[in-house]
C-alpha positions as CSV (number, residue, x, y, z in Angstrom):
1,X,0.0,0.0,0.0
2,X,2.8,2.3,0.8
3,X,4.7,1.8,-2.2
4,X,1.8,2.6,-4.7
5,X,1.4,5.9,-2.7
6,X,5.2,6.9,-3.8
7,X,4.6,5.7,-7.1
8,X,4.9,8.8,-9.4
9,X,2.3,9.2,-12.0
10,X,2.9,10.0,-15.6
11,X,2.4,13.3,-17.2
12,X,-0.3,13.4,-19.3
13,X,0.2,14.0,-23.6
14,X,-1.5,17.4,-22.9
15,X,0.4,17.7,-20.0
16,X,3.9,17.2,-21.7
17,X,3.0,19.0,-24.9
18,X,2.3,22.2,-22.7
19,X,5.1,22.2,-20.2
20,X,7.6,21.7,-23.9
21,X,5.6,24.5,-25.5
22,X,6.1,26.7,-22.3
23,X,9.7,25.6,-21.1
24,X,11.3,24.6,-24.8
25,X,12.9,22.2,-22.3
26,X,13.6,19.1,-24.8
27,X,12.9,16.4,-21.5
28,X,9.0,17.2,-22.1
29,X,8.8,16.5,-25.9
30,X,11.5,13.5,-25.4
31,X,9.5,12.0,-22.9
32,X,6.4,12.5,-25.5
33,X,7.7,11.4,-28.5
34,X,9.3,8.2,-26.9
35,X,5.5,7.4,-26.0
36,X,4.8,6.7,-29.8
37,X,8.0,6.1,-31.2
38,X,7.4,2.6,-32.5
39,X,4.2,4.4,-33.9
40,X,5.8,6.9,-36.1
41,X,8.9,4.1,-36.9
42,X,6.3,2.1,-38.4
43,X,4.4,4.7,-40.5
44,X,8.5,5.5,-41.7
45,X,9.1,1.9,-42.4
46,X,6.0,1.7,-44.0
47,X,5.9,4.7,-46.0
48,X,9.8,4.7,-46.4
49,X,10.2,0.2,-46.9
50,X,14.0,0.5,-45.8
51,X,14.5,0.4,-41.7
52,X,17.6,2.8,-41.7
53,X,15.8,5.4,-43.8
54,X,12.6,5.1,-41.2
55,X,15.2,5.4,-38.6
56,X,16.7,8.5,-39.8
57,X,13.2,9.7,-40.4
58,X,12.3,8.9,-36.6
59,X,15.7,11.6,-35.6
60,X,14.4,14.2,-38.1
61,X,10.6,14.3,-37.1
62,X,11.7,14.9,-33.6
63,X,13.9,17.8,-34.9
64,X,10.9,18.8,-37.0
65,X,8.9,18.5,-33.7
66,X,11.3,21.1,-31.9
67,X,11.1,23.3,-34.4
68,X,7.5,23.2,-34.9
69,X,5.1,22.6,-32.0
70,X,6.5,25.7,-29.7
71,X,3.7,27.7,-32.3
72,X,1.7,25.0,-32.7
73,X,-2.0,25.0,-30.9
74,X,-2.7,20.5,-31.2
75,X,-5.4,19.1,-29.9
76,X,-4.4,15.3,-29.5
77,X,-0.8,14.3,-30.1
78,X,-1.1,10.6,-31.5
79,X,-3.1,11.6,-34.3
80,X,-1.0,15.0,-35.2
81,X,2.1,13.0,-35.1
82,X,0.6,10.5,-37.0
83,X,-0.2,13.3,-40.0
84,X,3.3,15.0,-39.5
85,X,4.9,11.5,-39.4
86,X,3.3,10.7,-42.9
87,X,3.8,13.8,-44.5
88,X,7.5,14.0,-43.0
89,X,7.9,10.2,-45.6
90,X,5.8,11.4,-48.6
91,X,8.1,14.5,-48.4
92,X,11.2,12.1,-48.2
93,X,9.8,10.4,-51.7
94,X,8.9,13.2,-53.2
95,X,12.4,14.6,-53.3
96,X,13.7,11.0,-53.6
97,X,11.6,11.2,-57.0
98,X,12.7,14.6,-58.1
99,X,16.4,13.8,-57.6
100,X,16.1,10.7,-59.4
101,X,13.7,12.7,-62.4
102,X,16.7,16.0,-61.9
103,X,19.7,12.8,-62.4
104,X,17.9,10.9,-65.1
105,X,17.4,14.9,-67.5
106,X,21.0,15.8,-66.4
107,X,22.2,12.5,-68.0
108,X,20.1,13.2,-70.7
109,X,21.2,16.6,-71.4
110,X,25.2,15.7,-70.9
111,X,24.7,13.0,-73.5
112,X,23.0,16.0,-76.0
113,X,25.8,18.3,-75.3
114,X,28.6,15.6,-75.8
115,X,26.5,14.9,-79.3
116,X,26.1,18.3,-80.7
117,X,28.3,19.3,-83.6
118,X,27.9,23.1,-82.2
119,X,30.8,23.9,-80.3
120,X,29.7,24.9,-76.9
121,X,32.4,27.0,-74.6
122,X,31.7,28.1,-70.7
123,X,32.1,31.5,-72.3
124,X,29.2,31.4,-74.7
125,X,26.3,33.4,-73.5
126,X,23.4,30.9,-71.8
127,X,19.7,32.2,-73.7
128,X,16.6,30.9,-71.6
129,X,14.4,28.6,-74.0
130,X,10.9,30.3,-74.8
131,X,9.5,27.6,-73.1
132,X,11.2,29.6,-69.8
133,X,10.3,32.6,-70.7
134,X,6.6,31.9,-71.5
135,X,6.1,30.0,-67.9
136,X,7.9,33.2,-65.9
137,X,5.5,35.5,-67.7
138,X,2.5,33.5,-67.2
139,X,3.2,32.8,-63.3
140,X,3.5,36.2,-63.1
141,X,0.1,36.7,-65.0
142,X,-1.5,34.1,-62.1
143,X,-3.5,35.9,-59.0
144,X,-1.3,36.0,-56.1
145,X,-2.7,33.1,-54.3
146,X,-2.3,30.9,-57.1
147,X,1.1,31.9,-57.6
148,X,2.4,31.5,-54.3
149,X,0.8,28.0,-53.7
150,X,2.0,26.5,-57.5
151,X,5.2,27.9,-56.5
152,X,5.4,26.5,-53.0
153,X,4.1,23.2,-54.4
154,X,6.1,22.7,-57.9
155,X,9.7,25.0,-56.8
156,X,10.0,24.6,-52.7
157,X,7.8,21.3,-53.1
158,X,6.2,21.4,-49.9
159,X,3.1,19.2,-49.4
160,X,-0.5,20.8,-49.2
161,X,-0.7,20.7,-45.4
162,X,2.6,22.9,-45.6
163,X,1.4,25.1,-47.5
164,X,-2.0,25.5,-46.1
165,X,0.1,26.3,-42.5
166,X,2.4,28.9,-44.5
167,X,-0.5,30.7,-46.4
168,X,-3.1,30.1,-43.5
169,X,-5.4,28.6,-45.9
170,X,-7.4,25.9,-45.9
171,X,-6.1,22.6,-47.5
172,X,-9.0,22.5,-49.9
173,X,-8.6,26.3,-50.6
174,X,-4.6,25.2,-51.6
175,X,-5.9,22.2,-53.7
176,X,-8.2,24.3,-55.5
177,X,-5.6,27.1,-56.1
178,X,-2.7,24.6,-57.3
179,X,-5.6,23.1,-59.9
180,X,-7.0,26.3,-61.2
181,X,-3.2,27.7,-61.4
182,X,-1.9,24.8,-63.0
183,X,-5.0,25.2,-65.8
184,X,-4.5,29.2,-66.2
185,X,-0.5,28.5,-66.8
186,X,-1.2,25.4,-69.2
187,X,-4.0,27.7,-71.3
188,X,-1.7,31.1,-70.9
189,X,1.6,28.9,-72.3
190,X,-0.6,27.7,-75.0
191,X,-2.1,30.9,-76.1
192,X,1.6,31.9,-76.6
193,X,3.3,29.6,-78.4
């Protein structure tokens, strides 16, 4: 009986998510996120299919969390960190994707430049295609909304949860300005070539 008096309970999620947001003392959000640490490993592992890739993912959603929650107003933990866990992996593979789409056209363009019979020199003066020059002028044409959430999407590719945060929209509002951007620039491009 006297032992289960000095038994000391365990701070709530709330609890600990307050005290971390008050303090920025790192105890309080390691003692949180080692509560559901298996849980985001396995949305990494899942998400990610290569265990030291989830593990490395595990180490930079907690630095995400440090950076992040201090501002953040959340409800429950388990299920935010849930979300932030998943979008931290579709991030990962995103830029896995673009690297591997960036390598694959760099190859492709190396090849074209060892195959052209125009001699190229570092001194020669670089022209933008009018392919370049039609998509800067019709971004700029865009309304500002749809500007800033295409670029935030397509140039700083953050997810639509990141931009909605950024932009204080709302996710639906940032789907709808991507889409609508995405047609204006496709119909302005035409119209000009």
């Amino acid at each position: 009986m006297i032992q289960n008096f000095f038994k000391i309970k365990p701070l709530s999620d709330d609890l600990l998510l307050k005290k971390f947001q008050e303090t920025q003392n790192l105890d309080f959000l390691g003692q949180l996120y080692e509560r559901y640490m298996h849980l985001v490993y396995g949305v990494c592992l899942k998400y990610l299919k290569n265990k030291e890739e989830a593990q490395d993912a595990v180490m930079g959603i907690f630095e995400k969390l440090n950076k992040e929650i201090p501002g953040k107003e959340i409800n429950d933990f388990k299920p935010w960190l849930y979300v932030v866990a998943k979008n931290y992996c579709l991030m990962q593979l995103r830029k896995e994707q673009s690297l591997k789409k960036n390598s694959s056209e760099y190859e492709k363009s190396e090849l074209l430049f060892m195959e052209t019979e125009e001699p190229l020199h570092h001194t020669n003066n670089w022209e933008p295609d009018a392919m370049d020059i039609r998509l800067k002028e019709c971004l700029e044409k865009l309304k500002d909304r749809q500007r800033s959430c295409i670029e935030l999407f397509y140039f700083n590719e953050l997810c639509y949860k990141e931009i909605s945060e950024k932009l204080t929209l709302d996710v639906k509002k940032v789907k709808s300005y991507i889409q609508n951007g995405k047609r204006n620039l496709k119909n302005c491009i035409e119209s000009k070539a």
